[in-house]
C-alpha atoms as an extended CHARMM CRD file, in Angstrom:
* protein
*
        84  EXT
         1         1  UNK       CA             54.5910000000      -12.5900000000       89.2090000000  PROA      1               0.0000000000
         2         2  UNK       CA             51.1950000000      -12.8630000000       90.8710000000  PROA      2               0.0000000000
         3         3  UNK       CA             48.2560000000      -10.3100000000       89.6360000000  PROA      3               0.0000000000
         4         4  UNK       CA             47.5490000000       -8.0020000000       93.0220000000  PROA      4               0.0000000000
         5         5  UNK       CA             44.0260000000       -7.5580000000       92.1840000000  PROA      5               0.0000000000
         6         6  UNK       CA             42.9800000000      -10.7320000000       91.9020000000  PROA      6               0.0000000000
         7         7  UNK       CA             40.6880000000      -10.6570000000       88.9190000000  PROA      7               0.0000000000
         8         8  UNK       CA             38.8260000000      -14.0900000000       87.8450000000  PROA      8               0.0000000000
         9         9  UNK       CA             38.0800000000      -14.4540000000       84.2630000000  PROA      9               0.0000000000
        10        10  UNK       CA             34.2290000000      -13.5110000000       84.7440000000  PROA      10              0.0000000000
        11        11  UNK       CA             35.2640000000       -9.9630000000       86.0230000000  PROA      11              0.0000000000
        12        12  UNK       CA             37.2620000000       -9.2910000000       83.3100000000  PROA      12              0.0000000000
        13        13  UNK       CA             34.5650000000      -10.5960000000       80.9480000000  PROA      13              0.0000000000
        14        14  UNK       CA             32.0860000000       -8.3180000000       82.2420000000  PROA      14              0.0000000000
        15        15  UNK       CA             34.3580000000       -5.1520000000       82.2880000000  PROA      15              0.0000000000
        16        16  UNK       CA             34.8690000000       -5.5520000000       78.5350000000  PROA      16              0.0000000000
        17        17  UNK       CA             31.2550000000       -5.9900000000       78.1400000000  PROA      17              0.0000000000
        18        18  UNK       CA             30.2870000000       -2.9140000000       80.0200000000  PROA      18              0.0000000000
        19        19  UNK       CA             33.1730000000       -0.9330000000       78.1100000000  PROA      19              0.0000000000
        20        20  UNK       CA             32.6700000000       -2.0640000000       75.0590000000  PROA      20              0.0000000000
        21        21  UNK       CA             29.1110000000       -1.1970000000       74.8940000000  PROA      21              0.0000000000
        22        22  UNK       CA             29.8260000000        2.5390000000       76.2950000000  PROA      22              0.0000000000
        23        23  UNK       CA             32.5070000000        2.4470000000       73.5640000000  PROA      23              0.0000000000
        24        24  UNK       CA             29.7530000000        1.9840000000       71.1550000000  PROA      24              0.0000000000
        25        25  UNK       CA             27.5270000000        4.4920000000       72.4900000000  PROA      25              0.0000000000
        26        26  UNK       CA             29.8240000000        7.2420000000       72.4840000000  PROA      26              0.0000000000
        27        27  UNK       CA             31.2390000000        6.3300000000       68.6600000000  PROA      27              0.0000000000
        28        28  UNK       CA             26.9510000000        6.6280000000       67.3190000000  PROA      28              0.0000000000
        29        29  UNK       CA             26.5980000000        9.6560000000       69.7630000000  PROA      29              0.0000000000
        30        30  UNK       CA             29.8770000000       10.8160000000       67.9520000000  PROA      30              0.0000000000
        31        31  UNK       CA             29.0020000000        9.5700000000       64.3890000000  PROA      31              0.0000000000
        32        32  UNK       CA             25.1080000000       11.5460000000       64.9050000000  PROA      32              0.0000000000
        33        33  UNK       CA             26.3680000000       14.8030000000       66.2050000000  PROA      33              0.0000000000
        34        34  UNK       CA             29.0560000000       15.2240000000       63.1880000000  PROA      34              0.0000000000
        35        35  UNK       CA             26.5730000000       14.4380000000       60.8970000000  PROA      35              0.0000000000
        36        36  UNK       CA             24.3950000000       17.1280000000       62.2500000000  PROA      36              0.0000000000
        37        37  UNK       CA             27.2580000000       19.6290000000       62.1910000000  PROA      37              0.0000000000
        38        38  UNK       CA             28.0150000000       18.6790000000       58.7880000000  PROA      38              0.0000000000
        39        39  UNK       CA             24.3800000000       19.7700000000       57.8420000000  PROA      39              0.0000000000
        40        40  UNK       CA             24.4950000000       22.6130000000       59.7150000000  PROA      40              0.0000000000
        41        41  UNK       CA             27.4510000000       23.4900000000       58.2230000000  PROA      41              0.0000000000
        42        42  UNK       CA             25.6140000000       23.9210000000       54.7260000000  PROA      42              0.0000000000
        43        43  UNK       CA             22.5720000000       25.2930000000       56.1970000000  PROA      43              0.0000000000
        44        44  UNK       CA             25.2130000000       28.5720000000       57.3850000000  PROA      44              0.0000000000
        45        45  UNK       CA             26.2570000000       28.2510000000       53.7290000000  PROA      45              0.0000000000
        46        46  UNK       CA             22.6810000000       28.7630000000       52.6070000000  PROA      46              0.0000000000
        47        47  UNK       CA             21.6250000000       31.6590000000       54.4800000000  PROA      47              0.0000000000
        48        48  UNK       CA             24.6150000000       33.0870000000       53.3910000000  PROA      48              0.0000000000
        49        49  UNK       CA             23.2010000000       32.4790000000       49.4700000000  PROA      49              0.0000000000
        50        50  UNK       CA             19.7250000000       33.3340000000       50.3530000000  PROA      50              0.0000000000
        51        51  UNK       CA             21.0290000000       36.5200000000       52.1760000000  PROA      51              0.0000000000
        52        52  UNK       CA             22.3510000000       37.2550000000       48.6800000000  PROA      52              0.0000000000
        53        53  UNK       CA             18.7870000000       36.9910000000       46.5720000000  PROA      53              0.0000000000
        54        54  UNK       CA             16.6990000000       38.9980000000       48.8810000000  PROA      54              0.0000000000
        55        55  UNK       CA             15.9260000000       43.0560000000       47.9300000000  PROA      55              0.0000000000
        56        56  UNK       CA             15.7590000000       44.2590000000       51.5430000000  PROA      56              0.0000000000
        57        57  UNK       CA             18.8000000000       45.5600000000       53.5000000000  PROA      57              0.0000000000
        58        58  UNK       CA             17.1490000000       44.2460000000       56.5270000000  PROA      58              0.0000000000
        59        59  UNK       CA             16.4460000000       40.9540000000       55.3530000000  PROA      59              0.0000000000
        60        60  UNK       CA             20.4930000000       40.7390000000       53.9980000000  PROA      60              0.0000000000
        61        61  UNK       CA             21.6700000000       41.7280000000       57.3600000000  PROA      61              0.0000000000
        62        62  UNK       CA             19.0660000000       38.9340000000       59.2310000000  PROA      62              0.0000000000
        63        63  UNK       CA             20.1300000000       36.4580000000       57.0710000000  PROA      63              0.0000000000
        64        64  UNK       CA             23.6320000000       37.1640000000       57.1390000000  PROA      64              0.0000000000
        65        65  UNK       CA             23.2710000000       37.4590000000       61.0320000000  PROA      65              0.0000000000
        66        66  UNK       CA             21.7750000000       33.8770000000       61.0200000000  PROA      66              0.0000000000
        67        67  UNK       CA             24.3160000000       32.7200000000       58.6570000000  PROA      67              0.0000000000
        68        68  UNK       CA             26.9660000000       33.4390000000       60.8140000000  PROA      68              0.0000000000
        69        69  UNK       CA             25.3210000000       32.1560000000       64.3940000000  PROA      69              0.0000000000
        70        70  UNK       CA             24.5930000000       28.9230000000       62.7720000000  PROA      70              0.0000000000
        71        71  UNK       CA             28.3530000000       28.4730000000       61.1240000000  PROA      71              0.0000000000
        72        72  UNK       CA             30.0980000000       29.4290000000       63.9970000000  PROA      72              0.0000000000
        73        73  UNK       CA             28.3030000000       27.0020000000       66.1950000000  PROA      73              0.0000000000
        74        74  UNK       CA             27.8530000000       24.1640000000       63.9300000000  PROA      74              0.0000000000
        75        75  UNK       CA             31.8950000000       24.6800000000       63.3250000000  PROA      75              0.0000000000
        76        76  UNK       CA             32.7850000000       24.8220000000       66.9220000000  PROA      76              0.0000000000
        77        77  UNK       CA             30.6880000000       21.4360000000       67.2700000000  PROA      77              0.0000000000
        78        78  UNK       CA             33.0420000000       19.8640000000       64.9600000000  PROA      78              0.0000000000
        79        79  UNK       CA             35.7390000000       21.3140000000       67.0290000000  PROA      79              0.0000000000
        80        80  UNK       CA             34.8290000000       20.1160000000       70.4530000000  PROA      80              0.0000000000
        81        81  UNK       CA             34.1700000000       16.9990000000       68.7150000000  PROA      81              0.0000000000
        82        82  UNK       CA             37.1630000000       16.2000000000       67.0820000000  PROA      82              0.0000000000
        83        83  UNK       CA             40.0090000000       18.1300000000       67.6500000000  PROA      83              0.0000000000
        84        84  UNK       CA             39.4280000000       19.1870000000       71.4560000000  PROA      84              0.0000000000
């Protein structure tokens, strides 16, 4: 059975080259953005605990506010990320 595209050794050389090194780039772009979630993640949590310690209404509802913006987004990073 005869190979229809005709591919020398060289070609196939440099295709694994070329997709091994996107391969790479994508697994650090992948390992650097769920890192970042992660801490974003805890930096929701905080606002939520520093939301907690203040004496102004305003500044419980701000915080909270913040809180949630940067929990929901840092979560649905982790989503697109890894279970899309």
């Amino acid at each position: 059975m005869e190979p229809s595209d005709k591919l020398t050794e060289e070609n196939v050389r440099a295709i694994v080259r070329d997709e091994l090194i996107g391969t790479s780039r994508t697994l650090i772009g992948t390992i650097f953005w769920t890192t970042l979630a992660v801490f974003a993640v805890l930096v929701g949590f905080q606002l939520f605990q520093l939301a907690f310690t203040t004496s102004s209404v305003l500044a419980l509802v701000g915080f909270i506010l913040a809180g949630v913006l940067v929990l929901g987004a840092s979560l649905y990073l982790l989503y697109l990320l890894h279970w899309e």
